[in-house]
C-alpha positions in Angstrom: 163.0 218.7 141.4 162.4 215.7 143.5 164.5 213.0 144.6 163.5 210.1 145.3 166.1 207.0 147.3 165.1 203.3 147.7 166.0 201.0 149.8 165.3 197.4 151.7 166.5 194.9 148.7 168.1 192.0 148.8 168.3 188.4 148.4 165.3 186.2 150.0 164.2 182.6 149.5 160.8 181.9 148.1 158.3 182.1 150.5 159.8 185.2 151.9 159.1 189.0 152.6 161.4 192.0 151.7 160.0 195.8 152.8 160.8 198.6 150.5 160.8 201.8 151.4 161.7 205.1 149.4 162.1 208.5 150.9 161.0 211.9 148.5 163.1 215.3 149.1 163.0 218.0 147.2 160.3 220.1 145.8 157.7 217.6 147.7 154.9 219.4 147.6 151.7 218.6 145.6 153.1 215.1 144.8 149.8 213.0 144.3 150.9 209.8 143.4 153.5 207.6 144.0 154.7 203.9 143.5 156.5 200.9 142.4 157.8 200.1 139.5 160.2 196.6 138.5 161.9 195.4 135.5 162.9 192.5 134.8 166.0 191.3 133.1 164.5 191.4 129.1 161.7 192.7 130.2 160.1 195.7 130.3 159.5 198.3 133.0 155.9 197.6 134.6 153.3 198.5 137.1 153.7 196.6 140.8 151.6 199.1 142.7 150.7 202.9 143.2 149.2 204.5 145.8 147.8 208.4 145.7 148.1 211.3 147.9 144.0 210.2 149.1 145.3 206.7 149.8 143.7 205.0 146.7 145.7 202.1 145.6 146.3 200.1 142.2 148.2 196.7 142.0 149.2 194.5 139.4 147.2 191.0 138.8 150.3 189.4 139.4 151.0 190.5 143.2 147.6 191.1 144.3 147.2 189.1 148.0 150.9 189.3 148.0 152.4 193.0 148.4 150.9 195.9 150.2 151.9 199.4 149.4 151.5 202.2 151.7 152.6 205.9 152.2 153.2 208.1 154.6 152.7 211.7 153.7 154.5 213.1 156.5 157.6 211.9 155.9 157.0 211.9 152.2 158.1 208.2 151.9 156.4 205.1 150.4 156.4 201.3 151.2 156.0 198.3 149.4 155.4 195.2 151.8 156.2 191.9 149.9 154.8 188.8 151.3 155.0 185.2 149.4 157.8 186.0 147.3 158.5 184.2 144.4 161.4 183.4 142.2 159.1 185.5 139.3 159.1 188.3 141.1 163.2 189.0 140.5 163.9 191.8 139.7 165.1 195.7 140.0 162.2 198.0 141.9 161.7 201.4 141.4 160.2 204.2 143.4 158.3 206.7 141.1 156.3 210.0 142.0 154.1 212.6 140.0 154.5 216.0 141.3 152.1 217.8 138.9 152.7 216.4 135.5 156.1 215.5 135.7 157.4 212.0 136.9 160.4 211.3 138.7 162.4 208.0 139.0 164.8 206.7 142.1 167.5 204.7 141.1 166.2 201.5 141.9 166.9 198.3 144.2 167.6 195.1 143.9 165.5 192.2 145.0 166.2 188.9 144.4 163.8 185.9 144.9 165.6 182.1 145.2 164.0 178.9 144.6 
């Protein structure tokens, strides 16, 4: 099993940055990809960004200039560095990681983007 715990939400104005971060412990080993995940209220879980274990990223269309993600395979954790925030970008960000074939969820944090 791996777990995995988010953190660094919150409320920002629009313009704004917010850094998440989410910490893996567990059964860490050969996890080769991890990311970020957000849904929206009515909407449906998407993509924001995932990074693998070589350091290859992927980002949505949608955040691309804006948000950064990074990982540290040390300390088995992942970022996501928002810049720019907008209003759009609202809501609930998960952490997910593939250990093999199997993908596990964190619980998820709350970022909220004001106008």
């Amino acid at each position: 099993q791996v777990q995995l715990v988010e953190s660094g939400g919150g409320l920002v104005q629009a313009g704004g940055s917010l850094r998440l971060s989410c910490a893996a412990s567990g059964s860490i080993s050969s996890i080769n990809l991890m990311g970020w995940y957000r849904q929206a209220p009515g909407k449906q879980r998407e993509l924001v960004a995932e990074i693998t274990s070589g350091g290859s990223t992927n980002y949505v269309d949608s955040v691309k200039g804006r948000f950064t993600i990074s990982r540290e395979n040390a300390n088995n954790a992942v970022y996501l560095q928002m810049n720019s925030l907008k209003p759009e970008d609202t809501a609930v960000y998960y952490c997910r990681a593939r250990r093999g074939y199997v993908y596990y969820w964190g619980q998820g944090t709350q970022v909220t983007v004001s106008s």
